[in-house]
C-alpha positions, 0 to 999 in steps of 0.5 A: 324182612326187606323194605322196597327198593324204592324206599331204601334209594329215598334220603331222609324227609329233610325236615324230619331230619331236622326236628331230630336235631333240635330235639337233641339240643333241646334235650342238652338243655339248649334253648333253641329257636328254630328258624327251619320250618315254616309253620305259622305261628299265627292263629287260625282266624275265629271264624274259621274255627267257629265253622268247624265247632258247628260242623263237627257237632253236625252228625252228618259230617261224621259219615265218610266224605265225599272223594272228591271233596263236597260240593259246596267246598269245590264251589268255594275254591272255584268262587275264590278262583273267579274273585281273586285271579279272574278264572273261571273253573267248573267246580265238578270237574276242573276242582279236587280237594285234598288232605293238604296240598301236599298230598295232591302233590305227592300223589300227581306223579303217580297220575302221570309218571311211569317207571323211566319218565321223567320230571323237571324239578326245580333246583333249589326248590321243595324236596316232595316234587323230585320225591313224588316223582321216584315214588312212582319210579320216575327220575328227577331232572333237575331244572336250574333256579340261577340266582342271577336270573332272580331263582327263575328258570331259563326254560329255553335251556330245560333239559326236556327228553321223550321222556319228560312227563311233567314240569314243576313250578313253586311261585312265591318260591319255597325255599328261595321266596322268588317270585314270578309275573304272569309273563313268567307263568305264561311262558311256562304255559306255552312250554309245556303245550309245546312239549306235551307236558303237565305244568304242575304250579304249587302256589302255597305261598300265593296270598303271602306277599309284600310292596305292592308284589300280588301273586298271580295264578298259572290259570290266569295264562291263557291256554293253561285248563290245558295243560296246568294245574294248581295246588292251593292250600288254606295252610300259610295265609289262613295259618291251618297247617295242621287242619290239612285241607288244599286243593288241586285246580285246572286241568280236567283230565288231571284233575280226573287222572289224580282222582283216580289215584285218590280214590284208591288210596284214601278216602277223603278230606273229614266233611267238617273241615271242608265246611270250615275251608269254605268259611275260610274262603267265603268269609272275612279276609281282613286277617290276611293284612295283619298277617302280612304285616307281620311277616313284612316286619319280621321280613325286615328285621330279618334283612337289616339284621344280616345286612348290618353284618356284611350280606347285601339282600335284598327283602323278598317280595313272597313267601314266609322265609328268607333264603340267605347265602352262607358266609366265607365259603362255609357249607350249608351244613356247616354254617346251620350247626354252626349257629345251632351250636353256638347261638341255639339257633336252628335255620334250614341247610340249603342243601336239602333242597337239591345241588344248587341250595349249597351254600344258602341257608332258609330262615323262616319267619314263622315265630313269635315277634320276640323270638325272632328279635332274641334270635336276631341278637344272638346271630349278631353276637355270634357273628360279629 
C-alpha cells in the first residue's frame, strides 16, 4: 500500500518526536527530567471532578452528544466571555465546542483553505496551524515573530497574496511566552477585515499570566465577530489537558463553516465532561491564583538560574514555558541533547517550531517544585 502524498510531505508531530527520545534514555536507565512538553502537573480543581462523577452516573449523558456542544456548555463559555473580557456572544451561533482546542484548530483550515491558498503562520510559534494548513492542501507562509519586536509581528510587512485565506495569532505565546495588548489584537483586527481574511486567535495560555500583565481576548477589538475567532481551552488554567474539552468563539460564519467540517467528522465532545467544563467555568476560581503562583515561582527560579550562568532574560509575562537562546552558537538540536546527555534534562529544541525557533530552546514549567530545582542544579553544574 501507499500513504497519501499529504502524509509523506508531514515532518514528524515534534513532540512525539521527542517522547521517543526520552523514552530511550529512560530505557539506558537515565533519570531524565523533562522540560519539553507543557502539560500541567497540577491537579484538576475538585470541583471539577466532582462534576464529572455526578454526570458520568447520569445515564442520559451516555447517549451520543450534541455536535455542537450542549447548550448549557455553549452558555457557559459565552457567561465566561461576558464576565472575564466584557464580550457578548450568542451562545448558539457564535460558540462551538471542541474535543480540545487542538482539534478546532486542526480542523478550521479544512473550513477555509482550498488546495494553493495560503496561511500566515507565526514563526516560531506552535507546529499544528502550518499542520493544519497542508492537511487541507494549503501552504504555509511564514510570518515573522522578531525578537526585537518582543516575538510580535510586524504586520505592515506580512507577506499577504490573493491567495492568503487566514491569519494565525497565539497570545500569551506558545513557544516563545510573548504577550500582546489589545492595540496589538486590534491591529490584527483591522488587518484581516482589510485583506478579507480569518484572524484565527488561540488563547490557550490566556488565564496564565504574571506582574500585573491580564491577557485580553481578540473579541474585545471592536469589529473582530467579523472576522476572528478564538479557540479557548480548560487544558492550562483549569490543569485538564487530558479531559480534552475547548471551545471556538466569534465569528458566526466560522463558527458555522467549522461545524460543518465537525459534524462530518466526529461526533462530539462526551456530555459528562462538557457538564464538568461548565462547573469549571461557573464555579470557584480561586485555584487560578495558586496556580499562578506556582508557575511565577518556577518562572523565577528558572530565570535567575540562567541569568547567574551568563543570559541576560527577562521573566516572561504569559504562558507556562520560557523560551531561552542557546549558548555560543550551538544549534537548537545540539544544545537540547546536549543537556539531555549530560544533565538527564530534556528541554524542547526551537527548531521545531519553524526557521526562526533555531537557536531558542523552550523549557516548560509544568513539573513538580523539587524537580524543577534538581534540574536546576544539574543544568548549572553542567554549564558552569
Amino acid at each position: 500500500m501507499k500513504v497519501a502524498k499529504r502524509i509523506e510531505s508531514l515532518p514528524p508531530y515534534l513532540f512525539a518526536h521527542l517522547d521517543e527520545k526520552i523514552a530511550a534514555k529512560r530505557a539506558e536507565g537515565v533519570d531524565v527530567i523533562s522540560l519539553g512538553v507543557g502539560d500541567p502537573d497540577l491537579p484538576t480543581p475538585e470541583h471539577v471532578v466532582e462534576a464529572i462523577r455526578e454526570a458520568v452516573r447520569d445515564p442520559a449523558t451516555h447517549r451520543y452528544p450534541s455536535y455542537s456542544g450542549s447548550p448549557d456548555f455553549r452558555r457557559a463559555v459565552a457567561g465566561w466571555y461576558g464576565r472575564r473580557f466584557g464580550v457578548e456572544l450568542d451562545p448558539d451561533a457564535e460558540v462551538m465546542a471542541l474535543i480540545g482546542s487542538k482539534e478546532g484548530i486542526g480542523h478550521i483550515a479544512f473550513a477555509f483553505v482550498d488546495p494553493g491558498d495560503e496561511a500566515l503562520i507565526p514563526d516560531p510559534g506552535y507546529p499544528v496551524y502550518g499542520v493544519s494548513t497542508r492537511l487541507a492542501g494549503g501552504t504555509p507562509v511564514p510570518l515573522l515573530m522578531p525578537a526585537e519586536r518582543g516575538f510580535l509581528p510586524d504586520l505592515t510587512a506580512a507577506p499577504v497574496s490573493e491567495r492568503t485565506k487566514m491569519l494565525w495569532l497565539n497570545f500569551p505565546t506558545n513557544p516563545t511566552a510573548a504577550v500582546a495588548d489589545l492595540a496589538t489584537l486590534e491591529e490584527a483586527v483591522g488587518f484581516a477585515r482589510e485583506h478579507g481574511l480569518l484572524l484565527a486567535h488561540d488563547a490557550a495560555y490566556s488565564e496564565i499570566t504574571f506582574d500585573g500583565y491580564v491577557a485580553p481576548s481578540v473579541l474585545q477589538a471592536p469589529g473582530a465577530n467579523d472576522v476572528a475567532v478564538e479557540f479557548g481551552s480548560l487544558s492550562k488554567h483549569c490543569n485538564m489537558t487530558g479531559w480534552r474539552i475547548g471551545w471556538a468563539a466569534g465569528s458566526a460564519e466560522a463558527i458555522r463553516a467549522l461545524g460543518v467540517v465537525k459534524t462530518n467528522l466526529d461526533s462530539g465532545q462526551f456530555t459528562a465532561i462538557q457538564r464538568a467544563a461548565i462547573a469549571a467555568l461557573e464555579g470557584p476560581q480561586d485555584h487560578l491564583d495558586d496556580l499562578r503562583a506556582t508557575y511565577q515561582r518556577r518562572r523565577d527560579l528558572v530565570i535567575d538560574t540562567l541569568n547567574g550562568l551568563g543570559w541576560s532574560l527577562k521573566p516572561p509575562l504569559g504562558s507556562c514555558y520560557v523560551w531561552v537562546p542557546t549558548p555560543g552558537g550551538e544549534t537548537s538540536v545540539v544544545f537540547a541533547d546536549r543537556l539531555l546527555d549530560e544533565a538527564g534534562i530534556f528541554v524542547a529544541p526551537g527548531s521545531g517550531y519553524g526557521t526562526r525557533g533555531e537557536g531558542y530552546v523552550r523549557f516548560s514549567l509544568t513539573v513538580p517544585d523539587d524537580r524543577l530545582a534538581e534540574a536546576m542544579e544539574r543544568l548549572a553544574k553542567t554549564l558552569a
